[in-house]
DRENGUDO-933170 format. One record per residue: residue number from 1; residue in three letters; x, y, z of N, C-alpha, C, O in turn. Coordinates in steps of 0.02 Angstrom, whole numbers, plus 50000, padded with zeros to 5 digits. Example, Ala and Ser with C-alpha at 12.3 -4.5 7.8 and 13.67 -1.06 7.14 Angstrom:
2
@resi=1 resn=Ala nX=50660 nY=49716 nZ=50390 caX=50615 caY=49775 caZ=50390 cX=50660 cY=49835 cZ=50390 oX=50712 oY=49834 oZ=50423
@resi=2 resn=Ser nX=50642 nY=49888 nZ=50354 caX=50684 caY=49947 caZ=50357 cX=50645 cY=50002 cZ=50394 oX=50670 oY=50057 oZ=50402
This chain:
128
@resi=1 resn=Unk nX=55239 nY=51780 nZ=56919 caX=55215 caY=51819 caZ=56975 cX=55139 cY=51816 cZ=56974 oX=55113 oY=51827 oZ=56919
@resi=2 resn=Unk nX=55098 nY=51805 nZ=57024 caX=55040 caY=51792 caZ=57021 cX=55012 cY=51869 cZ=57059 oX=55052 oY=51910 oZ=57081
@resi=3 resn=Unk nX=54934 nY=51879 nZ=57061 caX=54915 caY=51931 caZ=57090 cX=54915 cY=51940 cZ=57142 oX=54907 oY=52000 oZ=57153
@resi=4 resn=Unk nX=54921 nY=51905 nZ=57198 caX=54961 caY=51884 caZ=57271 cX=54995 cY=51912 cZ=57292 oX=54993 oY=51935 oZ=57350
@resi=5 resn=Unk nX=55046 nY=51920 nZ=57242 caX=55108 caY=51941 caZ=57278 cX=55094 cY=52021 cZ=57240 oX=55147 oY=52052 oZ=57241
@resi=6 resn=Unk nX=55057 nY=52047 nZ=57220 caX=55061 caY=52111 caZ=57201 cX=54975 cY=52139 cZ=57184 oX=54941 oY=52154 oZ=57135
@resi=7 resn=Unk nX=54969 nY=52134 nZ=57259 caX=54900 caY=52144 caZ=57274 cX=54866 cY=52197 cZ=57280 oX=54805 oY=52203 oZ=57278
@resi=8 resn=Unk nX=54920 nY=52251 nZ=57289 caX=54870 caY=52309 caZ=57274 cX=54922 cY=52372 cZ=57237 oX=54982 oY=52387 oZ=57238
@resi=9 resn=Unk nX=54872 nY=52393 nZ=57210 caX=54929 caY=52450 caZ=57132 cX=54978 cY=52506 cZ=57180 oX=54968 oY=52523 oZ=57238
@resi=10 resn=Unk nX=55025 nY=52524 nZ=57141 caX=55074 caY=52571 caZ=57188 cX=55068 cY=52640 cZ=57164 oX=55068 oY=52655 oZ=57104
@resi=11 resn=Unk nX=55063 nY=52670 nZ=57199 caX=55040 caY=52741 caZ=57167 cX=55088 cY=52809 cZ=57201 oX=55091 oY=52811 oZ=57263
@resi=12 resn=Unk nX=55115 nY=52850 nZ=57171 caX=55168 caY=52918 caZ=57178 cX=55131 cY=52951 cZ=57159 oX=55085 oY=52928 oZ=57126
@resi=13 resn=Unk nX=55135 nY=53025 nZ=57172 caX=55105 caY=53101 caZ=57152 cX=55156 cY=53129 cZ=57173 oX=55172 oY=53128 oZ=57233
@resi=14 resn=Unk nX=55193 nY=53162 nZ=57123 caX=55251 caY=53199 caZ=57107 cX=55259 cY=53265 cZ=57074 oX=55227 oY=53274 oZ=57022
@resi=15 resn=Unk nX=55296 nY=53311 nZ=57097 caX=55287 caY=53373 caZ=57037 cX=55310 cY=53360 cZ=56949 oX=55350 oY=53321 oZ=56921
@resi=16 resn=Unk nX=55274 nY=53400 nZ=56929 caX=55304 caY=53383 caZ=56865 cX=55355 cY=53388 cZ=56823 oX=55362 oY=53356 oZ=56771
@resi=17 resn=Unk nX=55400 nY=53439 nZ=56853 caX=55464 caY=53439 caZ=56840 cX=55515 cY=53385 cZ=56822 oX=55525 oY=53336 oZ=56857
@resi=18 resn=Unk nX=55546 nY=53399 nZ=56765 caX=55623 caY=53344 caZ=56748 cX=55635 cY=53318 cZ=56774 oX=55642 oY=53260 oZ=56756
@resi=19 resn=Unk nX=55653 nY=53343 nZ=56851 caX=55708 caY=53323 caZ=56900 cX=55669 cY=53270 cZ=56932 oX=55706 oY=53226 oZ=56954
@resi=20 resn=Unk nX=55614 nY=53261 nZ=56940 caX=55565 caY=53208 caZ=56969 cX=55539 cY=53155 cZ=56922 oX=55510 oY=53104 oZ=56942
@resi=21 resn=Unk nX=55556 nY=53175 nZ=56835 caX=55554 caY=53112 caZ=56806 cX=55607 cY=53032 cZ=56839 oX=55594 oY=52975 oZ=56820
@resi=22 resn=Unk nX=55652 nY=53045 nZ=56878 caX=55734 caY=53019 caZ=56883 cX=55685 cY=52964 cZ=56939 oX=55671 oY=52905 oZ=56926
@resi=23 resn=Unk nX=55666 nY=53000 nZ=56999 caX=55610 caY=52974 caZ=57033 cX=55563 cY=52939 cZ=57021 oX=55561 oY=52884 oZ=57048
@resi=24 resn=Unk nX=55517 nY=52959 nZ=56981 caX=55454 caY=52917 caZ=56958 cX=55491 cY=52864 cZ=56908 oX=55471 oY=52807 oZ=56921
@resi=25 resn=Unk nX=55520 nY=52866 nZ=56875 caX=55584 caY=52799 caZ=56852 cX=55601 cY=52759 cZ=56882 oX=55584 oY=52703 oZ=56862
@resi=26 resn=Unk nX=55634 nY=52761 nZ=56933 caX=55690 caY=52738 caZ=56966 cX=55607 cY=52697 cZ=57040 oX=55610 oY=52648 oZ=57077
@resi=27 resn=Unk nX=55569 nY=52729 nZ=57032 caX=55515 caY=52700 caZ=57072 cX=55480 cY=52637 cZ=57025 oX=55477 oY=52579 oZ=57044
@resi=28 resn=Unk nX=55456 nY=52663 nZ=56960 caX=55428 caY=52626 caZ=56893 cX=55481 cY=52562 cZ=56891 oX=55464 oY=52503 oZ=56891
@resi=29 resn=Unk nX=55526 nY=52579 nZ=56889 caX=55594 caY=52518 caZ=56890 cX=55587 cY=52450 cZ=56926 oX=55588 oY=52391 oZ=56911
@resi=30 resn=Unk nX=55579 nY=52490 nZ=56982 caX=55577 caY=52459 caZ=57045 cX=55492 cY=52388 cZ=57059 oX=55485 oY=52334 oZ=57088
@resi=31 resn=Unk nX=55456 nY=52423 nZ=57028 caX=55383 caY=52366 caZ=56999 cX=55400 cY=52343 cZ=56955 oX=55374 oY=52287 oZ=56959
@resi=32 resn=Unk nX=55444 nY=52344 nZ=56885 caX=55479 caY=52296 caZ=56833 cX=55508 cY=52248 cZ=56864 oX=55496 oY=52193 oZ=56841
@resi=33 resn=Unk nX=55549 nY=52250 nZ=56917 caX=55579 caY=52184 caZ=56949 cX=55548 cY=52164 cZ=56984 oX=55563 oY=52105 oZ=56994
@resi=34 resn=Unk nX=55498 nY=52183 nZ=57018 caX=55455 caY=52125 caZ=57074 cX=55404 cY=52099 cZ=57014 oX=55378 oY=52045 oZ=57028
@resi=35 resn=Unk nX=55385 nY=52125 nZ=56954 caX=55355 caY=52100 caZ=56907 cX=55388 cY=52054 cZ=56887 oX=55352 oY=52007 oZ=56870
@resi=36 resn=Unk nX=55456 nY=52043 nZ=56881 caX=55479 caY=51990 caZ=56843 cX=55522 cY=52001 cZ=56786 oX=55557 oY=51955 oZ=56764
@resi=37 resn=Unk nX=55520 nY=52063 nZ=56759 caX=55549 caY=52093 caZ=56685 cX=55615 cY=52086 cZ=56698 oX=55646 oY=52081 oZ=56750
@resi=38 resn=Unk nX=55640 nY=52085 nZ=56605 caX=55721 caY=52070 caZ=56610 cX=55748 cY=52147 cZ=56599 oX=55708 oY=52193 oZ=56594
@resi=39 resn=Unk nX=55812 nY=52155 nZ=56595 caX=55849 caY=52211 caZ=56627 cX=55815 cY=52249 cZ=56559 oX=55777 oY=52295 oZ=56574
@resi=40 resn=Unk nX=55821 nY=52240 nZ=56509 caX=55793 caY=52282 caZ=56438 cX=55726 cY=52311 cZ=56460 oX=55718 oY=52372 oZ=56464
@resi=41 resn=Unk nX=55658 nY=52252 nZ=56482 caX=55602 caY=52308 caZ=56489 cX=55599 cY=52336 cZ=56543 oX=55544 oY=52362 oZ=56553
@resi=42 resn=Unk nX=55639 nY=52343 nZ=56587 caX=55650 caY=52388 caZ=56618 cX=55681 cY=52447 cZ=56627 oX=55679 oY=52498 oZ=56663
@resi=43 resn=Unk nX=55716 nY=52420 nZ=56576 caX=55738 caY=52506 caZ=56531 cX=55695 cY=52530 cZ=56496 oX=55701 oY=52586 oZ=56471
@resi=44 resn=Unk nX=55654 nY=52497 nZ=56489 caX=55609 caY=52523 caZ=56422 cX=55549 cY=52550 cZ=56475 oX=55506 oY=52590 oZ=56457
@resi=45 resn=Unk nX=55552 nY=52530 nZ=56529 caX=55478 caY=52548 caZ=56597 cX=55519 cY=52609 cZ=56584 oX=55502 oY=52634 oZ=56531
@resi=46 resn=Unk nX=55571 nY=52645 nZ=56618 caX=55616 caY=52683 caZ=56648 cX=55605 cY=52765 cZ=56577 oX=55602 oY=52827 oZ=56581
@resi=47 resn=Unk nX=55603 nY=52721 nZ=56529 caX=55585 caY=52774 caZ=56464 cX=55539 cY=52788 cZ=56462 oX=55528 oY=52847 oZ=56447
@resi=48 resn=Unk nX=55472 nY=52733 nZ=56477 caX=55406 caY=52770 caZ=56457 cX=55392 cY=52812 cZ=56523 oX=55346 oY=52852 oZ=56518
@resi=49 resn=Unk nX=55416 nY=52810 nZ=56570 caX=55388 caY=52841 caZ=56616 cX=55431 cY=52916 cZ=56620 oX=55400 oY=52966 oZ=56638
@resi=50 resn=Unk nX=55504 nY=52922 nZ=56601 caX=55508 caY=52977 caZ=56578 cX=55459 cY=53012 cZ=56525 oX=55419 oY=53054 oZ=56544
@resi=51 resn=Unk nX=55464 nY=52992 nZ=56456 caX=55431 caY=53004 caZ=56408 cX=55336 cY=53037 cZ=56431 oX=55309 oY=53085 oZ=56404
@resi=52 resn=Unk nX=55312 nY=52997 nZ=56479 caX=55243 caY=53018 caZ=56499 cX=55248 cY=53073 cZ=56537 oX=55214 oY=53123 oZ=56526
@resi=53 resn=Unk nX=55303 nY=53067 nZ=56596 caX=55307 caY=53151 caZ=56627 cX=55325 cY=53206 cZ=56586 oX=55314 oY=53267 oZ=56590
@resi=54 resn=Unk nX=55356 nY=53172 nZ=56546 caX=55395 caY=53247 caZ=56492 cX=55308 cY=53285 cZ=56446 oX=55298 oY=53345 oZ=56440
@resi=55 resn=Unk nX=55262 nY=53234 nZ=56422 caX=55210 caY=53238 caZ=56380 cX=55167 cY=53291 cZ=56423 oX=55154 oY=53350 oZ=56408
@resi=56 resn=Unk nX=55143 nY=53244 nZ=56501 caX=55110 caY=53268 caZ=56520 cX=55127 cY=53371 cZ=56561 oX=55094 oY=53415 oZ=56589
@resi=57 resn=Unk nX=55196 nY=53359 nZ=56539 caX=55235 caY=53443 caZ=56577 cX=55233 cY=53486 cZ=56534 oX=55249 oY=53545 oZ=56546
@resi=58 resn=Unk nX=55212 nY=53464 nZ=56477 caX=55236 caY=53505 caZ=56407 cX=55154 cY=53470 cZ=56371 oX=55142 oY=53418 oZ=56340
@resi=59 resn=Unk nX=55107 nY=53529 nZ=56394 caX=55043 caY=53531 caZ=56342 cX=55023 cY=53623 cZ=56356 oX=55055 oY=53669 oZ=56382
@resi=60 resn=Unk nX=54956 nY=53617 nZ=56322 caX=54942 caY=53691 caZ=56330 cX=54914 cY=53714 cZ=56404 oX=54919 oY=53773 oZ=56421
@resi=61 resn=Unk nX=54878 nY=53658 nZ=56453 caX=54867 caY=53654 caZ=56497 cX=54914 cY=53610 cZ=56538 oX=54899 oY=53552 oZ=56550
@resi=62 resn=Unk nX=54952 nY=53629 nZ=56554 caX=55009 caY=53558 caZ=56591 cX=54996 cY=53565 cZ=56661 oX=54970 oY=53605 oZ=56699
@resi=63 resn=Unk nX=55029 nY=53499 nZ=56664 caX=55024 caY=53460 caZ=56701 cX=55080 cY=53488 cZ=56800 oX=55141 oY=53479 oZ=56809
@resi=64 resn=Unk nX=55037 nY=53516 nZ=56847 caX=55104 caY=53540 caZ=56894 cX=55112 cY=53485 cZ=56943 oX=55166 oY=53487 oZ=56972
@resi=65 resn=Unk nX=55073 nY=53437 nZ=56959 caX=55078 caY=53375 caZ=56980 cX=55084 cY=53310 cZ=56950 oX=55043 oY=53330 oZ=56909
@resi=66 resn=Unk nX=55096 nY=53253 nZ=56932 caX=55091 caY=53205 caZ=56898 cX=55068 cY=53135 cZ=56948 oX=55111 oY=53121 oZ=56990
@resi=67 resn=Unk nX=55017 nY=53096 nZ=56948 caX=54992 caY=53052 caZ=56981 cX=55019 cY=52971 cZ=56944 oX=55023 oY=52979 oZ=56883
@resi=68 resn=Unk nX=55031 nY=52923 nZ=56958 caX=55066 caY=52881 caZ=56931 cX=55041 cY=52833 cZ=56976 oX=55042 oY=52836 oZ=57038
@resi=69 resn=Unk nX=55012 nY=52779 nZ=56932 caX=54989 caY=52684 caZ=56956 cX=55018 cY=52668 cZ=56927 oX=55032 oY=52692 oZ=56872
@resi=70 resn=Unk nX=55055 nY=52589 nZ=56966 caX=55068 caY=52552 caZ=56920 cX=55015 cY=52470 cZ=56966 oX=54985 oY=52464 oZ=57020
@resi=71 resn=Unk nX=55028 nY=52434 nZ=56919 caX=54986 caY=52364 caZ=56955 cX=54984 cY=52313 cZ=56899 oX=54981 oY=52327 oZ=56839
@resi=72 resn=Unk nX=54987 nY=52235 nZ=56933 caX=54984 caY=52199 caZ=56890 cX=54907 cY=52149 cZ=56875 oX=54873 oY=52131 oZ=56923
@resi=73 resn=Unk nX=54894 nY=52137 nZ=56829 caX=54835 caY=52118 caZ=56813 cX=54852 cY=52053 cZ=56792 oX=54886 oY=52052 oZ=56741
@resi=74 resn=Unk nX=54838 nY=51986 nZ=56821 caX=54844 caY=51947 caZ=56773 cX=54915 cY=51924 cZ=56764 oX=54953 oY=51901 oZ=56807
@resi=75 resn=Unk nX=54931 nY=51942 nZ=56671 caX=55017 caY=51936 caZ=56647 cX=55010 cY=51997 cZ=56634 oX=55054 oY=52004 oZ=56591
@resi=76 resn=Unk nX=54985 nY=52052 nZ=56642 caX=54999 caY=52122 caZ=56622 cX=55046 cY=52174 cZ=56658 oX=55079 oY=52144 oZ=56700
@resi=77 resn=Unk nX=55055 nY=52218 nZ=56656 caX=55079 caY=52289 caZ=56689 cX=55079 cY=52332 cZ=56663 oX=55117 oY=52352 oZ=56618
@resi=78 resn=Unk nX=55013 nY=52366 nZ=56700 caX=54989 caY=52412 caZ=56697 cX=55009 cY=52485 cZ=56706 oX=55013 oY=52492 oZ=56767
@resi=79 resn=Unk nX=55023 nY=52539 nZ=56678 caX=55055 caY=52612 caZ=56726 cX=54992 cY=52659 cZ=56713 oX=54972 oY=52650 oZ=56656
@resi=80 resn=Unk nX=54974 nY=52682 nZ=56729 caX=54940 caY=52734 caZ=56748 cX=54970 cY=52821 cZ=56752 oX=55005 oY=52839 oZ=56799
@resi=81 resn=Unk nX=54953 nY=52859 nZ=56705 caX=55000 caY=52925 caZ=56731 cX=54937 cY=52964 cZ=56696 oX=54903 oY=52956 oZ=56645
@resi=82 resn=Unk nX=54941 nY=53025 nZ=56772 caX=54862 caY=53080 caZ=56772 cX=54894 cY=53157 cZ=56780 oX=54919 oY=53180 oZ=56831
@resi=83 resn=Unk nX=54889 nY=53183 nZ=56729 caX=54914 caY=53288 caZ=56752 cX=54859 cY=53284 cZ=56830 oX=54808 oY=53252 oZ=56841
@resi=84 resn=Unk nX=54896 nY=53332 nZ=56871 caX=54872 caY=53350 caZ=56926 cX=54889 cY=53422 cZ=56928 oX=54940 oY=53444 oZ=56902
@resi=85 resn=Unk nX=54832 nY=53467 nZ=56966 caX=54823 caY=53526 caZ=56944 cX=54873 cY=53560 cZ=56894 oX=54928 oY=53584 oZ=56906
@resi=86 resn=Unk nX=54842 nY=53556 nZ=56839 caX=54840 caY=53595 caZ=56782 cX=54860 cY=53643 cZ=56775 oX=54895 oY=53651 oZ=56825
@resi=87 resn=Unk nX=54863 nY=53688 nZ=56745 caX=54885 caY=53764 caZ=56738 cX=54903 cY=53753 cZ=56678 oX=54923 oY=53703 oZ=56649
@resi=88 resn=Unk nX=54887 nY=53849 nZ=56650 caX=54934 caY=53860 caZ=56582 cX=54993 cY=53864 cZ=56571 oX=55029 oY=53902 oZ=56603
@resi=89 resn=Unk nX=55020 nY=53817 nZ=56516 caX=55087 caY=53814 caZ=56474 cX=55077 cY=53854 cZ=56424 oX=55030 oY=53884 oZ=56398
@resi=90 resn=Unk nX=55170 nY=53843 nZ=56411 caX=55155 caY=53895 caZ=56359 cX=55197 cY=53835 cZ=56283 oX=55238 oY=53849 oZ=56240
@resi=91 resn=Unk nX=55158 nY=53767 nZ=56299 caX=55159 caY=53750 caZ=56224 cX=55115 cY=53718 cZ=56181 oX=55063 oY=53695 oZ=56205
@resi=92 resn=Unk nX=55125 nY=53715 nZ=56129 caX=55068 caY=53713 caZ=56080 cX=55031 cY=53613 cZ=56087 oX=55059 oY=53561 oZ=56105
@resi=93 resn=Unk nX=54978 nY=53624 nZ=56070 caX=54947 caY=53577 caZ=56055 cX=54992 cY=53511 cZ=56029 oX=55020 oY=53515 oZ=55975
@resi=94 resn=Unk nX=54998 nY=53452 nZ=56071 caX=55035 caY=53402 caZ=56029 cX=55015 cY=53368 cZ=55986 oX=54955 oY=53354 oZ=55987
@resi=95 resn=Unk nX=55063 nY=53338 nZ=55925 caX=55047 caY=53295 caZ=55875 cX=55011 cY=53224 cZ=55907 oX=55040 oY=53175 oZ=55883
@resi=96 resn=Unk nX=54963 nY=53206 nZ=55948 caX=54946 caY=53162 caZ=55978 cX=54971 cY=53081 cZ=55950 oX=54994 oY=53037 oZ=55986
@resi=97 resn=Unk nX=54955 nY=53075 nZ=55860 caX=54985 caY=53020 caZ=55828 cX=55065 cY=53017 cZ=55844 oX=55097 oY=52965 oZ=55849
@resi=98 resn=Unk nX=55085 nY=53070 nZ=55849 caX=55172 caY=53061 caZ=55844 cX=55180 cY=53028 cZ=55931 oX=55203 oY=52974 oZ=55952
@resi=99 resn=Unk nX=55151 nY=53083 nZ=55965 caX=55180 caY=53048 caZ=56043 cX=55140 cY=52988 cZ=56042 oX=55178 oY=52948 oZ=56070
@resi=100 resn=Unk nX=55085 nY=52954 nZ=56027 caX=55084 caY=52885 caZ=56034 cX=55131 cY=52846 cZ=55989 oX=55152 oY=52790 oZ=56003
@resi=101 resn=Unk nX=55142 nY=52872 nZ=55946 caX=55190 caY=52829 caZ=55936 cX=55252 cY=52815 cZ=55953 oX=55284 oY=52763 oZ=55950
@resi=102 resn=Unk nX=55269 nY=52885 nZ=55978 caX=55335 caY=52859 caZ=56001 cX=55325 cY=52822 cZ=56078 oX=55377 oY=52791 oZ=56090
@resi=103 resn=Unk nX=55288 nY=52818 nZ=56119 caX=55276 caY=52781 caZ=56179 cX=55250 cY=52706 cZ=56141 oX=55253 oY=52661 oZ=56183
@resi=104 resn=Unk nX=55228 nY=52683 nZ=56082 caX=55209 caY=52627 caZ=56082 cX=55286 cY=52599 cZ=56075 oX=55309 oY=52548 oZ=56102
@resi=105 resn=Unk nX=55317 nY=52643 nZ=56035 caX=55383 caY=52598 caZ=56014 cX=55414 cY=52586 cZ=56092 oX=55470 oY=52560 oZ=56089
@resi=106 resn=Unk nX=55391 nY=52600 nZ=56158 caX=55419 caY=52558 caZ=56229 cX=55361 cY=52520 cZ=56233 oX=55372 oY=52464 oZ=56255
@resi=107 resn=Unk nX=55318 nY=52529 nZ=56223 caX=55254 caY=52493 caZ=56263 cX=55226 cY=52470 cZ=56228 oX=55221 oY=52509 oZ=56181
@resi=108 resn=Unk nX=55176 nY=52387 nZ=56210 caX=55144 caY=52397 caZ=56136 cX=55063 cY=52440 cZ=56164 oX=55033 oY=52475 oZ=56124
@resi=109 resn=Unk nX=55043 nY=52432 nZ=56218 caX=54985 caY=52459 caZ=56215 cX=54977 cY=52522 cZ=56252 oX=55003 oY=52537 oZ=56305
@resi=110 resn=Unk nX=54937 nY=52553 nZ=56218 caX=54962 caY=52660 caZ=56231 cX=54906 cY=52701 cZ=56219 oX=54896 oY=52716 oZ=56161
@resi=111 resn=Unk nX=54859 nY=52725 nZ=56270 caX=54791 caY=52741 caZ=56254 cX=54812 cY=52832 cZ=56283 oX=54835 oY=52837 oZ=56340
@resi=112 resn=Unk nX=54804 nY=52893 nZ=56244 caX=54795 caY=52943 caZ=56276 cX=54738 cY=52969 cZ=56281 oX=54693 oY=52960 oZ=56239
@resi=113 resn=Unk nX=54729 nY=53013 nZ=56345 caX=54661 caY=53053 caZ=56359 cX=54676 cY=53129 cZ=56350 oX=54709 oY=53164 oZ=56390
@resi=114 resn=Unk nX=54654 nY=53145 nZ=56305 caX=54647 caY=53215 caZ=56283 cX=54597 cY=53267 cZ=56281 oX=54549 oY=53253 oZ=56246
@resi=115 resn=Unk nX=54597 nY=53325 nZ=56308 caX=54575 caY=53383 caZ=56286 cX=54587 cY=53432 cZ=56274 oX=54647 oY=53441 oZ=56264
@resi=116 resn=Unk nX=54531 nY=53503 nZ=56268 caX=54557 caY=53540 caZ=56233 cX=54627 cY=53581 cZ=56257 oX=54662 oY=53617 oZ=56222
@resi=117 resn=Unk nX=54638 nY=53563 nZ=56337 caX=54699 caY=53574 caZ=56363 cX=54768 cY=53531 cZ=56331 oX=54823 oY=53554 oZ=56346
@resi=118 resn=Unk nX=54764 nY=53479 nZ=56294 caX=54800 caY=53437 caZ=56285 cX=54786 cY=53375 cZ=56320 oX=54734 oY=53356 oZ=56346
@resi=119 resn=Unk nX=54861 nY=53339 nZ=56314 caX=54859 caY=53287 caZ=56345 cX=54841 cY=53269 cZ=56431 oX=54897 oY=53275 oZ=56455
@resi=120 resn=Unk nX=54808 nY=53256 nZ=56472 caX=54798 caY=53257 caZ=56542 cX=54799 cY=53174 cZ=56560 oX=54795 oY=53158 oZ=56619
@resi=121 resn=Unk nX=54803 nY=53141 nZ=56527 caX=54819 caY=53039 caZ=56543 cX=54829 cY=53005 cZ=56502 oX=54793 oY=53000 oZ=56452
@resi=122 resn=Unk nX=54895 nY=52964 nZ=56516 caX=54906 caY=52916 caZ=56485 cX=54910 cY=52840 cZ=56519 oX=54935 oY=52839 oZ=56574
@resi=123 resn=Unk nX=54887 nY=52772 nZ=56492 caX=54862 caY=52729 caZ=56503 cX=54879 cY=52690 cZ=56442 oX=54864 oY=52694 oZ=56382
@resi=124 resn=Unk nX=54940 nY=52627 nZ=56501 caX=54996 caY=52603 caZ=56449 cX=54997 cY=52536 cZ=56480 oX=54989 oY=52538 oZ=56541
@resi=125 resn=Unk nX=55003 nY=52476 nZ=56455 caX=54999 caY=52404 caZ=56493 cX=55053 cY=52362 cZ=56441 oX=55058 oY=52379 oZ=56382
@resi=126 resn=Unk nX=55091 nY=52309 nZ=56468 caX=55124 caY=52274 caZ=56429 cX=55127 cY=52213 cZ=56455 oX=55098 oY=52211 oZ=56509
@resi=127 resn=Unk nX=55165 nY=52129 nZ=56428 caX=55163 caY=52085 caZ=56454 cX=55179 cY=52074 cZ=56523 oX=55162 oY=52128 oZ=56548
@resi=128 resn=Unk nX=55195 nY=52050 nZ=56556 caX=55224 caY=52044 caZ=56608 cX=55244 cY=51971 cZ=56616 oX=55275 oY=51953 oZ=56666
C-alpha cells in the first residue's frame, strides 16, 4: 500500500467509556485491512486500541473523551490516542513500565505521554 491510497490520517473522538472501546476497534480494524495486515495484526490493532482506551479511562486525571489517529507513513501504522477533557478519577497513578509493556507486547513501538494527572497520550506505530 503506498501513501496514495491512504492520504490523509483517520481520526474518531469518542467517549471514554468501555462500551466505545468495541467502536474505536472495530473502526482501528477497519485501517488494518486497507493497510494490508493479516487477520492476527489485526487482532492485535483491535487489542491495543482497547488496551489504550482502557489506560487512558483509568488514570488519576482521566480521560472523558478519547481522540484517536490512525495513518500510514511510509511501511508504518501509525495510531495516535489523546484523553480529551480530563477530569478527576478516582485511580491511582499507573505503573507506567508495566502498561508499556504490556502494549509493546501488541505493538513493538509504544511511546507514553505523562503527567502529573497520569497518562493523557499514547503514540504507537508498527510495520505495515
Amino acid at each position: 500500500m503506498t501513501e496514495r491510497d491512504f492520504p490523509n490520517a483517520i481520526e474518531l473522538t469518542l467517549p471514554a467509556g468501555r462500551e466505545y472501546a468495541l467502536v474505536a476497534g472495530m473502526a482501528i480494524s477497519g485501517v488494518g485491512v486497507l493497510a494490508g495486515l493479516d487477520v492476527d495484526l489485526i487482532g492485535d490493532l483491535r487489542t491495543v486500541t482497547t488496551e489504550c482506551m482502557d489506560c487512558l479511562a483509568h488514570q488519576p486525571s482521566r480521560a472523558g473523551r478519547v481522540a484517536i489517529e490512525a495513518w500510514l507513513d511510509g511501511a508504518r501504522l501509525h495510531l495516535r490516542f489523546r484523553a480529551r477533557e480530563r477530569c478527576p478519577g478516582d485511580a491511582a497513578a499507573p505503573d507506567l513500565e508495566l502498561t508499556q509493556g504490556v502494549l509493546e507486547t501488541l505493538m513493538p513501538d509504544v511511546r507514553l505521554l505523562s503527567d502529573e494527572g497520569g497518562v493523557w497520550g499514547i503514540d504507537c506505530s508498527m510495520p505495515a
